[in-house]
C-alpha positions as a Markdown table, in Angstrom:
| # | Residue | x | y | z |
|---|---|---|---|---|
| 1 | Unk | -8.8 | 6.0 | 28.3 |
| 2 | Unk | -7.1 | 3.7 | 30.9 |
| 3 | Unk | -3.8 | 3.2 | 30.3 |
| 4 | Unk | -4.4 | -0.7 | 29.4 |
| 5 | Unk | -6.3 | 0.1 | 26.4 |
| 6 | Unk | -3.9 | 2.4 | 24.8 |
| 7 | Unk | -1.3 | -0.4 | 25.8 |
| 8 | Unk | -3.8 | -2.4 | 23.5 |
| 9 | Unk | -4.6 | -0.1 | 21.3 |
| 10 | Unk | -0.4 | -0.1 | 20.2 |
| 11 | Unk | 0.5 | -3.4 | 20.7 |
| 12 | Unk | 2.9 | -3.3 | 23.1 |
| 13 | Unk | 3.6 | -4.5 | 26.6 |
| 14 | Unk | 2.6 | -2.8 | 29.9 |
| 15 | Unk | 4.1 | -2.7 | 33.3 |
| 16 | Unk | 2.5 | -0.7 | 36.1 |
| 17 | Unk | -1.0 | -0.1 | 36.7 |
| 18 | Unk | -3.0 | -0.6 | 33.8 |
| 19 | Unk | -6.2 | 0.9 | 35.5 |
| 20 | Unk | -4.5 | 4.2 | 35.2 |
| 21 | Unk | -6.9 | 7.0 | 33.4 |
| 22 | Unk | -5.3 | 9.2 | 30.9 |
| 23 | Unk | -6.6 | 12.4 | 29.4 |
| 24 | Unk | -4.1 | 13.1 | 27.4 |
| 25 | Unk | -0.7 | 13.4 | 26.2 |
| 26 | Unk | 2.0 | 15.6 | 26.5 |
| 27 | Unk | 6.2 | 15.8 | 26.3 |
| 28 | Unk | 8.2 | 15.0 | 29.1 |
| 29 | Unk | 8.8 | 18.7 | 30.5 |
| 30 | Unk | 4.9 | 19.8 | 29.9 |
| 31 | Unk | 3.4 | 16.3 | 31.1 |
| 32 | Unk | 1.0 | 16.5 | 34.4 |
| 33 | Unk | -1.1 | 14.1 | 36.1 |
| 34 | Unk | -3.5 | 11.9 | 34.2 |
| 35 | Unk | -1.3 | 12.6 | 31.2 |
| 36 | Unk | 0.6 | 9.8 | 29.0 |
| 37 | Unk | 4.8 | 11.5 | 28.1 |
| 38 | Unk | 7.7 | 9.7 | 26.5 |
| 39 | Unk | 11.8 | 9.4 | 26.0 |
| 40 | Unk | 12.9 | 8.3 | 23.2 |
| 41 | Unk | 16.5 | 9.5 | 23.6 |
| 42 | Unk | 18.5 | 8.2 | 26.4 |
| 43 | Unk | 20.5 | 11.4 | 27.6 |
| 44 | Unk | 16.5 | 12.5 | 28.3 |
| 45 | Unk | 16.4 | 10.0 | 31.2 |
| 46 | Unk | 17.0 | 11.9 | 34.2 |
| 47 | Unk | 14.3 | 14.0 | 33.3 |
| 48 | Unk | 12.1 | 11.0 | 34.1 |
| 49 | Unk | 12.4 | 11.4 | 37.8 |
| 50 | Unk | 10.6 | 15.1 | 37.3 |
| 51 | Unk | 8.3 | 14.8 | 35.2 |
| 52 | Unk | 4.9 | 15.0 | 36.9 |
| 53 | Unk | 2.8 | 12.9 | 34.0 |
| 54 | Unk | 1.1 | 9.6 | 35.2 |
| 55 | Unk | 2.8 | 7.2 | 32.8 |
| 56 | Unk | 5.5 | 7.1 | 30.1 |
| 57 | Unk | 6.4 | 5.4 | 26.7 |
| 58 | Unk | 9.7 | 4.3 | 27.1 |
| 59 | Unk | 11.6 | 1.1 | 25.6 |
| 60 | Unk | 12.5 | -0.7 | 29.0 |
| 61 | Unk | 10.7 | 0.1 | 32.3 |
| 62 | Unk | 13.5 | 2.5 | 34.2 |
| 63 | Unk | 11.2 | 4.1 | 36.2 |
| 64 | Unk | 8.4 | 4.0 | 39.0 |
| 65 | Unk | 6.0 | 4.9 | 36.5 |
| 66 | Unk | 3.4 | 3.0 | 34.9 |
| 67 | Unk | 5.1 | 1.9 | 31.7 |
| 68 | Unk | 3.8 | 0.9 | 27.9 |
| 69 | Unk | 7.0 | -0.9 | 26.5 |
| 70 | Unk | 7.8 | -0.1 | 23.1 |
| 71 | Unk | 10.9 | -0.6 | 20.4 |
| 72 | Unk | 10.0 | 2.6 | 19.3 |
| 73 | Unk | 8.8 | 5.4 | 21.8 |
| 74 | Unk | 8.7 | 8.1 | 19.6 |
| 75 | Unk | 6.2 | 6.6 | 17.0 |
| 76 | Unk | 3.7 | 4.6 | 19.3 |
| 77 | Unk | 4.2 | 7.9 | 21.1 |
| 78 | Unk | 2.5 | 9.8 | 17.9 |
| 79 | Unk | 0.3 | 7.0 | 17.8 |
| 80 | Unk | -1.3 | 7.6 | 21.1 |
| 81 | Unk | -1.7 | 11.0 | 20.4 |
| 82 | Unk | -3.7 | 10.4 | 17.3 |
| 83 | Unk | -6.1 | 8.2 | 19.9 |
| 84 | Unk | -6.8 | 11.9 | 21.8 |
| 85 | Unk | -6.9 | 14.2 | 19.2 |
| 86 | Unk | -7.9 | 13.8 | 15.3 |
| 87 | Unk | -8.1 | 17.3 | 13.1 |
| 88 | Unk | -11.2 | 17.4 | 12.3 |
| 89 | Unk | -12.9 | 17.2 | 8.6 |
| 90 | Unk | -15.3 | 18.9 | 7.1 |
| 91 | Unk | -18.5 | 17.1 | 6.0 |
| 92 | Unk | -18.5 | 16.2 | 2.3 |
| 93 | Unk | -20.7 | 18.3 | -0.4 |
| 94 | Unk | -19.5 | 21.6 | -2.2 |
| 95 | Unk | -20.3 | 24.5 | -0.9 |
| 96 | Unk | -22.3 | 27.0 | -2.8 |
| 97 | Unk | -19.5 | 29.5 | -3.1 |
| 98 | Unk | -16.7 | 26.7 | -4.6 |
| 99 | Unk | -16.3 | 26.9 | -8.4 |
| 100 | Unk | -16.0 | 23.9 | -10.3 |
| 101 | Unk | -15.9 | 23.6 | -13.8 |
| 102 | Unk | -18.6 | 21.6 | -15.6 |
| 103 | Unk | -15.9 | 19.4 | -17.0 |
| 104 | Unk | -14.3 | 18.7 | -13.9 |
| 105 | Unk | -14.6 | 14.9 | -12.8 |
| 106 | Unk | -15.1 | 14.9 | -8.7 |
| 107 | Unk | -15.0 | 11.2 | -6.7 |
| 108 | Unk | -17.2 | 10.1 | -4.3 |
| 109 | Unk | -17.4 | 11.7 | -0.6 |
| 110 | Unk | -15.4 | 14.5 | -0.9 |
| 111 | Unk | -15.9 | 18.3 | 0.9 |
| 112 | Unk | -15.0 | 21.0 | -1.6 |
| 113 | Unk | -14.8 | 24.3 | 0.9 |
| 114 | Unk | -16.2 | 27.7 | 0.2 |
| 115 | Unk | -14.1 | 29.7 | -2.7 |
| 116 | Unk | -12.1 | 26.8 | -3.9 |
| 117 | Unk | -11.4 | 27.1 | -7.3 |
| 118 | Unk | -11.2 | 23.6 | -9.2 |
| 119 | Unk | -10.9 | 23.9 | -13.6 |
| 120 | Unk | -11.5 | 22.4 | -16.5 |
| 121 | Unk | -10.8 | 18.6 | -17.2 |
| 122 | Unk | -9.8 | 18.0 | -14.1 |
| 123 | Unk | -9.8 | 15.0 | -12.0 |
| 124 | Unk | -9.8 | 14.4 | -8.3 |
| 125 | Unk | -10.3 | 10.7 | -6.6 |
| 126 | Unk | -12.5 | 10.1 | -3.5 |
| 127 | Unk | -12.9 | 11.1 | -0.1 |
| 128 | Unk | -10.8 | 14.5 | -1.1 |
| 129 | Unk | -10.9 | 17.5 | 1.2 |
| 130 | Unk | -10.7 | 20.9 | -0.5 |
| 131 | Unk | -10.5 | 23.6 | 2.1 |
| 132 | Unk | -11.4 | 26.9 | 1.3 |
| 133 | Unk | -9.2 | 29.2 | -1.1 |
| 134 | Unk | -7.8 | 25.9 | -2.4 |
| 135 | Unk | -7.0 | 26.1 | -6.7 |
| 136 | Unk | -6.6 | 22.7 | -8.8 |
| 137 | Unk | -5.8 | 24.6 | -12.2 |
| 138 | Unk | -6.9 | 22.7 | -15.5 |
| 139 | Unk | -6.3 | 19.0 | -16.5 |
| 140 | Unk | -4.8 | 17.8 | -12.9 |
| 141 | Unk | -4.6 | 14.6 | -11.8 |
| 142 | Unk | -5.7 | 13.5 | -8.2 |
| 143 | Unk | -6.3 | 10.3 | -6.5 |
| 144 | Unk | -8.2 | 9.4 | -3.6 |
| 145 | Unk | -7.6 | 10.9 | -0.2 |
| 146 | Unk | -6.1 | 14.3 | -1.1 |
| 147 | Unk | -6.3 | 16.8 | 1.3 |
| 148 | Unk | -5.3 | 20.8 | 0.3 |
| 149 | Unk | -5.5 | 23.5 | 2.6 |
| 150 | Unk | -5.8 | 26.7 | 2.2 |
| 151 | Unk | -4.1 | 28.7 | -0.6 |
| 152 | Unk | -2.9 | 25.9 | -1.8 |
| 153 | Unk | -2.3 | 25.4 | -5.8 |
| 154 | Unk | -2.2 | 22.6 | -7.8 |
| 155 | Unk | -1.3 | 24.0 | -11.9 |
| 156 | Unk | -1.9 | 22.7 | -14.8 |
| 157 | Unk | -1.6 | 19.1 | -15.8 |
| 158 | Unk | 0.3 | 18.5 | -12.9 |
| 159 | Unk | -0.2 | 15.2 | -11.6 |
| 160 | Unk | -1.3 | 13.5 | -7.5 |
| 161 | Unk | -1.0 | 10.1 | -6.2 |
| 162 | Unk | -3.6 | 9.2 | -3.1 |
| 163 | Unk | -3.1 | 10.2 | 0.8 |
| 164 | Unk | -1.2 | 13.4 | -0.2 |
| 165 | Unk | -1.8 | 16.4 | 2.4 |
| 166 | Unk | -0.6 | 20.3 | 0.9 |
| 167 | Unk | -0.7 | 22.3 | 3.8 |
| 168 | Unk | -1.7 | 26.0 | 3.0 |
| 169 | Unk | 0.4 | 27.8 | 0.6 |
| 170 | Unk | 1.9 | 25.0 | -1.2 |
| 171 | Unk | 2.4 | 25.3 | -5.1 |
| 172 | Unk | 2.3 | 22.4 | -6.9 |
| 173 | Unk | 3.8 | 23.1 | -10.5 |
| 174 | Unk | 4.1 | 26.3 | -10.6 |
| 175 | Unk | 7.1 | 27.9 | -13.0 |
| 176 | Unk | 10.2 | 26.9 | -12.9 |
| 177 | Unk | 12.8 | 29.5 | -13.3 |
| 178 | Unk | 14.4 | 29.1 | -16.6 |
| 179 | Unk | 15.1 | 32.5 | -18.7 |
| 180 | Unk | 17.7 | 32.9 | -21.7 |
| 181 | Unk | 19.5 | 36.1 | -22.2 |
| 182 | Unk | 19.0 | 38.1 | -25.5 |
| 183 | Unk | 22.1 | 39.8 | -26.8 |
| 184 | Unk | 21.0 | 43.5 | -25.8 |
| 185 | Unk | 21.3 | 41.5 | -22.1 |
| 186 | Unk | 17.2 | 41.6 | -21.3 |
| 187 | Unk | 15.6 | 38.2 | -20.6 |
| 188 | Unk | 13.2 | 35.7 | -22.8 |
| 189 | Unk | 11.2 | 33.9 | -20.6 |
| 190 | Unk | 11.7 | 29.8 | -21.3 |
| 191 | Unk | 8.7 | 28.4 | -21.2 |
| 192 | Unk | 7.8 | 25.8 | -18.9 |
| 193 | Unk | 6.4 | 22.8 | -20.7 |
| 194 | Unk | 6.8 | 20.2 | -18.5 |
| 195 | Unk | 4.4 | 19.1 | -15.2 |
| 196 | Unk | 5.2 | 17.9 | -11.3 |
| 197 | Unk | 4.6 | 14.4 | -10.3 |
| 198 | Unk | 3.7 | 13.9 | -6.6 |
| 199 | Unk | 3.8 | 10.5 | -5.7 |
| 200 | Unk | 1.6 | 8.5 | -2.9 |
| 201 | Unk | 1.6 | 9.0 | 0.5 |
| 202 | Unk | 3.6 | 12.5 | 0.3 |
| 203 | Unk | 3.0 | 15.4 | 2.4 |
| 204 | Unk | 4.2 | 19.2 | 1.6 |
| 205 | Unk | 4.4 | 21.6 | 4.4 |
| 206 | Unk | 3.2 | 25.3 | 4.1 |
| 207 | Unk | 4.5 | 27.6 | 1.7 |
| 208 | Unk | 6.6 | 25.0 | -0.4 |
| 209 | Unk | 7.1 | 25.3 | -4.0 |
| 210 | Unk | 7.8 | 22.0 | -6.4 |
| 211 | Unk | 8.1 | 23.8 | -9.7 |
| 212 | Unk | 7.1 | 22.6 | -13.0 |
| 213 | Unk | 9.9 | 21.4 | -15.3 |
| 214 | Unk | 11.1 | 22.6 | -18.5 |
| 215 | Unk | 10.7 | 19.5 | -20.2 |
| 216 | Unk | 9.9 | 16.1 | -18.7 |
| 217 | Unk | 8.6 | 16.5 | -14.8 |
| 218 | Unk | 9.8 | 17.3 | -12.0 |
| 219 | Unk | 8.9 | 14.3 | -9.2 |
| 220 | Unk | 8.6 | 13.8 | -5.9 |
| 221 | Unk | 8.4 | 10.3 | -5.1 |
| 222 | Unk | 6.5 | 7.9 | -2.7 |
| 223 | Unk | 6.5 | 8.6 | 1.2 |
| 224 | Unk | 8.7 | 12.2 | 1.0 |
| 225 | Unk | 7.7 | 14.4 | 3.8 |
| 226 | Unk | 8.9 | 18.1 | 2.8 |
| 227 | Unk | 9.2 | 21.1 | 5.4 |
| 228 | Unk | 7.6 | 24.1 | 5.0 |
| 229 | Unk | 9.9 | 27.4 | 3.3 |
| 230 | Unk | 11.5 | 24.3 | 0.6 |
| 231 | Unk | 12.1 | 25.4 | -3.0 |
| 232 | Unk | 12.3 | 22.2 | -5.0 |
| 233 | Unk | 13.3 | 23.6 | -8.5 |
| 234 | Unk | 12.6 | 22.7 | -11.8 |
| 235 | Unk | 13.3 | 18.9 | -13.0 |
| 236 | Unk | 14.2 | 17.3 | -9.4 |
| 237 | Unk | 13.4 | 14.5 | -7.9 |
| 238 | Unk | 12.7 | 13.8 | -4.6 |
| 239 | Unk | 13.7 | 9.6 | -3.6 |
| 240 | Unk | 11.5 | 7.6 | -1.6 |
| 241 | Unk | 11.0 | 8.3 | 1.9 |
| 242 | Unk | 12.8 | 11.6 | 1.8 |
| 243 | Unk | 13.2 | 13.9 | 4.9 |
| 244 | Unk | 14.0 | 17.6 | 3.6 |
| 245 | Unk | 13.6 | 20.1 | 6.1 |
| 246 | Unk | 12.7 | 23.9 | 6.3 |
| 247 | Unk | 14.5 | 26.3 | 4.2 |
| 248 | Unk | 16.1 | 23.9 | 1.9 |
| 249 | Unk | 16.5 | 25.2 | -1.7 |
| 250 | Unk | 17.2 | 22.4 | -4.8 |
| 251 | Unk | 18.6 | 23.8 | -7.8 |
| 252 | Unk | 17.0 | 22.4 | -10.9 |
| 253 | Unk | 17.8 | 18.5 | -11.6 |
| 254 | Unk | 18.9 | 17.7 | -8.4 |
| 255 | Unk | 18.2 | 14.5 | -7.9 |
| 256 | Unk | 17.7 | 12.8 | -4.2 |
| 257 | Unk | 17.9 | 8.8 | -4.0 |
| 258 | Unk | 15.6 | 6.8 | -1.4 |
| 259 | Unk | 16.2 | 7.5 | 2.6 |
| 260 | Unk | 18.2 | 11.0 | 2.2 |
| 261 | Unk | 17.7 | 13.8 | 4.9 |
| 262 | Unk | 18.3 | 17.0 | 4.3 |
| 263 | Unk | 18.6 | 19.2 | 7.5 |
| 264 | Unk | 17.3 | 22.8 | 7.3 |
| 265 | Unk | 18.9 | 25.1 | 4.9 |
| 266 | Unk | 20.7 | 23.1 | 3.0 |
| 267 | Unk | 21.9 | 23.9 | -0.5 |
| 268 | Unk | 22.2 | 22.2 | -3.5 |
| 269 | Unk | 23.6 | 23.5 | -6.4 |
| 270 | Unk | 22.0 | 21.4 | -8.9 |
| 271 | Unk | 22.8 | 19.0 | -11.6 |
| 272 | Unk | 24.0 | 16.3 | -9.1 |
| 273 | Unk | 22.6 | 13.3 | -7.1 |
| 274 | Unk | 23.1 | 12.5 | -3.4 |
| 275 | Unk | 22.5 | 9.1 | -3.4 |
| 276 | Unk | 20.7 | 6.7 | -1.1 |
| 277 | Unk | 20.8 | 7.0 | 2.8 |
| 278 | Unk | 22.7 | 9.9 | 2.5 |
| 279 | Unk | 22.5 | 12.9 | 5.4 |
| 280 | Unk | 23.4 | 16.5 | 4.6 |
| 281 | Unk | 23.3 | 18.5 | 7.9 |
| 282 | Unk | 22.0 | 21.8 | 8.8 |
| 283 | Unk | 23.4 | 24.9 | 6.4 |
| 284 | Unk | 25.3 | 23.0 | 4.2 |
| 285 | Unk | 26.1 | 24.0 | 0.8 |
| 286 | Unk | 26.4 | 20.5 | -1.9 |
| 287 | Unk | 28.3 | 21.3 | -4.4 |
| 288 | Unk | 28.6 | 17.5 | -6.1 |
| 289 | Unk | 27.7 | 14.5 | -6.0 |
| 290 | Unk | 27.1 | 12.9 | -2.5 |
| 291 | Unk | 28.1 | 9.1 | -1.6 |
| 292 | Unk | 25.4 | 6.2 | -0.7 |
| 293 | Unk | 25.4 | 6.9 | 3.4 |
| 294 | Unk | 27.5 | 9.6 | 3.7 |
| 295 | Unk | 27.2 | 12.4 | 6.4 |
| 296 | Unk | 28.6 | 15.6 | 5.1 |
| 297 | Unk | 28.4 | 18.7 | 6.4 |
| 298 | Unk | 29.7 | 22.7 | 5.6 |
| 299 | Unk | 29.9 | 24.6 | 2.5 |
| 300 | Unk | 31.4 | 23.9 | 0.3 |
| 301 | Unk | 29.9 | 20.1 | 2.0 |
| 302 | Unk | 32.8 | 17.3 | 2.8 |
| 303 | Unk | 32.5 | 14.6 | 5.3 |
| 304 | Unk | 30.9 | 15.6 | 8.6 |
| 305 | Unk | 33.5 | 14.3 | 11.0 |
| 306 | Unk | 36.2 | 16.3 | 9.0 |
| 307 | Unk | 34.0 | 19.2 | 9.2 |
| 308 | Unk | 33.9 | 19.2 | 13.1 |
| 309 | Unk | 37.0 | 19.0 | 13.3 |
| 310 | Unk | 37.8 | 22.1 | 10.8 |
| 311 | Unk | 34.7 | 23.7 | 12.6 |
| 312 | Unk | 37.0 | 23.4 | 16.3 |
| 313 | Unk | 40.0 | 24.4 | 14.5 |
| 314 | Unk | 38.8 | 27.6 | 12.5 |
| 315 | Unk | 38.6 | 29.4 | 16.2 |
| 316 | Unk | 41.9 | 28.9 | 17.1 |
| 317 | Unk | 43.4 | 30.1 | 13.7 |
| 318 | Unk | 44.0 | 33.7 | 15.3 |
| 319 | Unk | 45.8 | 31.8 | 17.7 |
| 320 | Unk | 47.9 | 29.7 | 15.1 |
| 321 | Unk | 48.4 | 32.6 | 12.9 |
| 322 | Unk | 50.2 | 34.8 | 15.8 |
| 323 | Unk | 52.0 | 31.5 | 17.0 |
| 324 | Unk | 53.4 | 30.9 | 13.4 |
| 325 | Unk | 54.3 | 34.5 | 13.0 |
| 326 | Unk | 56.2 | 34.0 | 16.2 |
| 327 | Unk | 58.3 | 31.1 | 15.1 |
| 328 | Unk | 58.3 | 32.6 | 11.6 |
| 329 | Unk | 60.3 | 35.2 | 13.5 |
| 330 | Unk | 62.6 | 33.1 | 16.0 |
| 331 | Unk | 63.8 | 31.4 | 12.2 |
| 332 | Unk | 64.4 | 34.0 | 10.7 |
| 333 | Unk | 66.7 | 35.2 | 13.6 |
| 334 | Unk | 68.0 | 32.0 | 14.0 |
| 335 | Unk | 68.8 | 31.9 | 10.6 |
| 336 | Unk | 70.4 | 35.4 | 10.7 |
| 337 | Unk | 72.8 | 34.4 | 13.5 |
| 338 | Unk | 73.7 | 31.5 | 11.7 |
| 339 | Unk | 74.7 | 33.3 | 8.7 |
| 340 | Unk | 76.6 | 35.6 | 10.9 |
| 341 | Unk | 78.7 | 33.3 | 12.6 |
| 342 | Unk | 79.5 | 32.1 | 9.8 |
C-alpha cells in the first residue's frame, strides 16, 4: 500500500512523502525498508534515528521520516497492521467429522471444524467459527460472531454474548472448587449449580479457566480482555473493560469494577471488590478491598508509592540493623558511664 492510503485508511494526518510503498509493519527495533514502525512512548525516541523502517506512527512529526500523525500511535499502529495481515477463517459448513446434536440450534454462516463436539439444546448465533477439537456442552447460549479455538470448552448452560474469541484451552464453566469437610476429615464434593456469563465483546486467552459458580453465576462482563494462565474462581465478576493479565488467580466472589488492571500474578484473596479504575501491579497479593483509582502494589497490597519506597528500604535493612546494633551499643556504654560517675 502507499503510505497515503493507510494515512486514509486511519484517519489521520500525513507529513512526508505519501507515495511511499509499504509492505508491511513491524516494531521500531525489527522495522526495515518499505516497512511502516511506531513510538508510542517518548523515552523510545532516540531509537527513531536507527531505525531502518520507511515511515513511522508517531503523535508529532520529530523525525526525517515520512510521518502518519496520530493521538494514539499505539492503536492506529494495530490498526495498520490489521490492513496487512487478517487470521484467516475457515469457510462455513460442518465438517463430516464435527458432532452436533440433533437438537442443537446452529445460526447462519458458521464453520464448525472437524471433531468439534457441540450437545444437546444448544444454541449458537451466526457467523460462528468452531475450530477443531472445540466442546459447547448441553443447553449453552451463544450469540453471533463467536469464535473457539481449539480445546476450548464451553459447559453446560453456561451462557455467550456476540464477538467473543476463546483461544485454545479455555474453559468456560467448568467446576468451581467448593468441597465441605465431613467429620472423619475426607471431602464432599459441593456441587456446582450455578453457570458463567460471558458478556459481549470479551476475549479469553489460552488456557484460562472462568469456573461455574455455586449458586448464581459467575460473570465476566462487556469488553474484558483476560490473559492466558488466569483462574477466575467461582462467583466473580469481571467489570467492564477489564485488563487481567497472565497468571492472575481470583479467589471466589471477587468482584472487579469497570476499568481495573490487574498486572501478572496478582492475587486476590476473595470476598472483596477493587473498585473502578483501580491498578494492582505485577505479583501483588489483595488482601481487601481496593479504592476507586488506586495503585497498590506488594503483598500483602498497600499503596504503590509506599511500596517503592519499602521495596528501596528492605535492602538496606542489613545495613540499618548493624548500624542500630552499633548505637544500641555506644547507649548502653554511655549509659554505663553515666551511672558510674555517678
Amino acid at each position: 500500500m502507499k503510505l497515503r492510503e493507510i494515512a486514509a485508511a486511519l484517519g489521520c494526518r500525513l507529513e512526508g512523502d505519501g507515495e511511499t510503498e509499504i509492505t508491511g509493519v513491524a516494531g521500531m527495533e525489527h522495522a526495515g525498508p518499505g516497512q511502516l514502525t511506531f513510538l508510542a512512548n517518548p523515552k523510545y525516541a532516540p531509537k527513531v534515528r536507527h531505525t531502518r523502517a520507511s515511515a513511522i506512527v508517531m503523535a508529532q512529526a520529530t523525525s526525517a521520516l515520512p510521518c502518519i500523525i496520530s493521538v494514539n500511535p499505539y492503536l492506529d499502529f494495530a490498526r495498520a497492521l490489521a490492513l496487512f495481515y487478517q487470521p484467516p477463517r475457515p469457510v462455513a459448513g460442518v465438517h463430516l467429522l464435527a458432532s452436533i446434536a440433533p437438537t442443537a440450534c446452529i445460526g447462519d454462516n458458521c464453520s464448525i471444524g472437524p471433531f468439534a463436539a457441540i450437545g444437546e439444546r444448544v444454541r449458537i448465533g451466526r457467523n460462528a467459527v468452531l475450530h477443531p477439537h472445540a466442546v459447547i456442552y448441553e443447553g449453552a447460549e451463544i450469540g453471533d460472531d463467536f469464535v473457539a479455538h481449539s480445546h476450548a470448552s464451553v459447559r453446560e448452560f453456561c451462557r455467550i454474548g456476540h464477538r467473543v474469541t476463546l483461544q485454545n484451552g479455555v474453559v468456560v464453566g467448568g467446576d468451581g472448587f467448593g468441597f465441605a469437610k465431613r467429620s472423619d476429615g475426607t471431602h464432599y464434593k459441593i456441587v456446582q449449580s450455578g453457570v458463567t456469563v460471558i458478556e459481549d465483546d470479551v476475549e479469553i486467552q489460552s488456557l484460562t479457566s472462568v469456573d461455574r459458580a455455586t449458586m448464581g453465576e459467575t460473570r465476566v462482563k462487556r469488553g474484558a480482555k483476560v490473559d492466558s494462565l488466569v483462574q477466575v474462581g467461582h462467583a466473580c465478576v469481571v467489570g467492564e473493560d477489564n485488563i487481567i493479565c497472565a497468571q492472575t488467580g481470583l479467589a471466589g466472589s471477587t468482584v472487579l469494577e469497570r476499568n481495573v488492571l490487574l498486572a501478572g500474578q496478582v492475587g486476590a484473596a476473595g470476598h472483596l471488590t477493587v473498585h473502578e479504575g483501580a491498578v494492582v501491579y505485577a505479583q501483588s497479593g489483595i488482601g481487601g478491598d481496593v479504592p476507586a483509582a488506586a495503585r497498590i502494589s506488594g503483598s500483602p497490597a498497600f499503596a504503590a508509592q509506599d511500596w517503592l519506597r519499602a521495596a528501596t528500604a528492605f535492602a538496606k535493612l542489613p545495613e540499618l540493623l548493624k548500624t542500630v546494633r552499633e548505637l544500641k551499643h555506644k547507649v548502653e556504654k554511655l549509659e554505663k558511664n553515666g551511672r558510674s560517675t555517678a
